[in-house]
C-alpha positions, 0 to 999 in steps of 0.5 A: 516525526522529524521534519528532515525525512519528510522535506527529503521526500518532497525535495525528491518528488518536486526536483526540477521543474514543476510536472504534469501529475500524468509525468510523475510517477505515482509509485516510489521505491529504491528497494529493489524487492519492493520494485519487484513486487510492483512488476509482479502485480502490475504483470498478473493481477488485473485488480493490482493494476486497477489500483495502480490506474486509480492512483496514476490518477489522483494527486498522491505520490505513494512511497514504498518501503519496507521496514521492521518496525512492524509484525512480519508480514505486515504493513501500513500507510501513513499520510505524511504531508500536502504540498503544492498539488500533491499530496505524499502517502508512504507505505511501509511493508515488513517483508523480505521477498517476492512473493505472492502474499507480499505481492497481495499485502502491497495490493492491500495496502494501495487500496488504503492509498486509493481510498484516500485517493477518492477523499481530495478534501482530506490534506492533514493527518488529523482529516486522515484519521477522520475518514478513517473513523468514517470509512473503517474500523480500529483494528488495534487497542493502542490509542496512538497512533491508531490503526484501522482498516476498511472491508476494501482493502481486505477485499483488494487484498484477496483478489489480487492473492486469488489473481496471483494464484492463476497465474505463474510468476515469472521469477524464477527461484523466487519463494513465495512467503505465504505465511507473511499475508496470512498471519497479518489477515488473520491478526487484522480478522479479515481474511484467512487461507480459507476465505482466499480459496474460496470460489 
């Protein structure tokens, strides 16, 4: 990876003075579809917002992106760099509407971040992929890089869905895009529409 995204992200977070961790926003994004994915599951799901509290919290700074490099309806964390007291994670979604899968997909996705939220010794990619071969399990079969998953996540995952599902979205004409999540689930082995209906 080249080294002028990650001095941009950090020249982002740090410009001005050096803050409080409480002053700095633990969530980043100048998408605006990814903006609105974090208003509609910090408006409706009590779990979503539980992962957000965590990570207000903790030392991470959390980008969030979208981006096509991955199956539609996917998405995935990438521990990028330590600097002073933080530490920068970026989550990437493939993903092109508000919708209660995207929403619950991004809600996946922060419990991947809070698990490392709740691993202050982990500051390296190389100690990042030890927690995961600790915590996890490989969910694909190339060698590099890898990719894992954890039964938190995927349980995140489906309770922020189930959350959603009771109560309506303010958004209008938005369309929800349910088979994003669910394709994605089904391909980690985790989930499926049947589990997230279930009572």
């Amino acid at each position: 990876m080249k080294a002028g995204p990650i001095l941009a992200l950090i020249a982002g977070v740090l410009a001005g003075a050096a803050r409080l961790h409480g002053e700095v926003p633990c969530l980043r994004s100048d998408d605006p579809i990814v903006t609105d994915l974090v208003t509609r599951g910090l408006d409706a799901s009590d779990t979503f917002r539980k992962l957000y509290q965590r990570l207000e919290g903790s030392d991470l700074i959390v980008h969030l992106r979208r981006g096509t490099s991955l199956p539609a309806g996917s998405g995935y964390n990438q521990f990028i760099t330590h600097a002073g007291s933080y530490r920068f994670v970026r989550i990437t979604l493939n993903v092109d509407r508000v919708g209660d899968d995207a929403v619950a997909l991004l809600g996946h996705e922060l419990r991947h971040a809070v698990e490392l939220a709740e691993e202050p010794a982990v500051d390296d990619r190389h100690e990042y992929e030890r927690m995961y071969d600790r915590i996890g399990y490989q969910s694909c079969q190339r060698a590099a890089p890898r990719c894992y998953e954890t039964l938190a996540a995927v349980i995140a995952g489906r309770d922020v869905m189930r959350e959603l599902k009771k109560k309506p979205a303010g958004l209008g004409a938005a369309i929800s895009a349910a088979h994003l999540v669910h394709r994605w689930l089904a391909q980690a082995g985790g989930w499926s529409a049947a589990a997230a209906a279930a009572p």
